[in-house]
Phi, psi and omega in degrees: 000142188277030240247175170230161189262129198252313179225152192300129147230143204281148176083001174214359142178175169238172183329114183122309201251152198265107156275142175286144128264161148293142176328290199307319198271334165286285189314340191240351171211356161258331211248320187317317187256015172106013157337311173187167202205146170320121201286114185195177198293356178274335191294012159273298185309340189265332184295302182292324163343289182309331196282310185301330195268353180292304191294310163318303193314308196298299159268009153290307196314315203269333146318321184287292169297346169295304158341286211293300158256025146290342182276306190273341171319121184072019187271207173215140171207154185229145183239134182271133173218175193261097171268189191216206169283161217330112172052024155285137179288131163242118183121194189213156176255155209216174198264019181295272178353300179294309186316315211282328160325315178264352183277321197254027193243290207253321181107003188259134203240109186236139166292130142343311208268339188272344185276127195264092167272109172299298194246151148298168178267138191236007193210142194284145152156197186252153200233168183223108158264126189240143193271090197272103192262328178193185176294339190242337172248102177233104175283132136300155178226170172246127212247112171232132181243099183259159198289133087015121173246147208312155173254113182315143158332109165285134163346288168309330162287354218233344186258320167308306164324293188328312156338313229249286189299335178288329180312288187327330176305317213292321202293287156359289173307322186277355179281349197266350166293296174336295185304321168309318197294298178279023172251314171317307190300320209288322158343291205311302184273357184287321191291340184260352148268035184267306176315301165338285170290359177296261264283000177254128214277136240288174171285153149257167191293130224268342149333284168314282175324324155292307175329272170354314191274321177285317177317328193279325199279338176310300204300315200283343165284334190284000000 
């Protein structure tokens, strides 16, 4: 079967070129979804049709990517990463990585797939990239991939450990202050019942006390 192409189908024609297909393959899916149509006297007319509109689309697309690389051309951006020993990256920047590198740099939203990586990049320095914007309009950019840098200890934290390591001392330490205290105090209370017992007057000799006692019953008998 004979058909001309109504619309690009990829890998197997574009808009314009006249092809053999298999029956099956024309009757049950190129011509049901407007792909293409039998080659006969209307199909020149649906064909230039198509073709003008194609040739409009083409150069609006290519007004568009010129733009486009005039914004990103020649720029520069730079990316941060996690290295390692010398200046190896761990992990690698893929060109996903560069697309979103430039949407938020430059502001420009380019598919992945136009960015021409031959590898990742697996080492931090600078690259010259290029962008395939279409076939004939390819702008470079230039690329620099620097180490990320570590992020210091915040202050408070670092005073809070100390806290932490200071504790166990602090505990360790206080029984042995107390014990200084009540060794300090026991002086203290021996020296205040010392007056108390000056001031109080001796016992007398159990002697004495007998005399006293007989003298008192003399009298009181005389």
């Amino acid at each position: 079967m004979k058909v001309v192409f109504l619309e690009d189908v990829p890998n197997v024609g574009e808009v314009g070129d006249i092809k053999e297909v298999a029956a099956g393959y024309g009757r049950n899916f190129l011509i049901p979804r407007g792909l293409a149509v039998l080659v006969d006297s209307q199909a020149a007319s649906i064909v230039e049709s198509r073709l003008r509109k194609k040739a409009r689309l083409m150069a609006q697309i290519e007004a568009e990517m010129l733009e486009l690389a005039k914004r990103i051309g020649g720029k520069a951006i730079v990316l941060k990463a996690k290295a390692g020993a010398k200046e190896k990256l761990y992990g690698s920047v893929t060109n996903a990585d560069i697309a979103e590198a430039l949407e938020k740099s430059i502001g420009v939203t380019v598919d992945k797939r136009k960015i021409e990586l031959e590898e990742p990049i697996r080492e931090v320095g600078s690259y010259e990239i290029t962008i395939r914007l279409t076939k004939d309009i390819t702008p470079k950019i230039k690329l620099k991939v620097v180490e990320e840098e570590k992020k210091e200890e915040a202050p408070e934290k670092a005073e809070g450990k100390e806290k932490k390591t200071r504790k166990p001392r602090k505990t360790k330490e206080a029984p042995k202050e107390e014990t200084g205290e009540m060794e300090a105090e026991e002086p203290v209370a021996a020296e205040a019942e010392t007056p108390e017992m000056a001031s109080e007057e001796p016992a007398a000799p159990e002697g004495e006390v007998a005399e006293e006692v007989v003298a008192e019953k003399t009298e009181e008998t005389s």
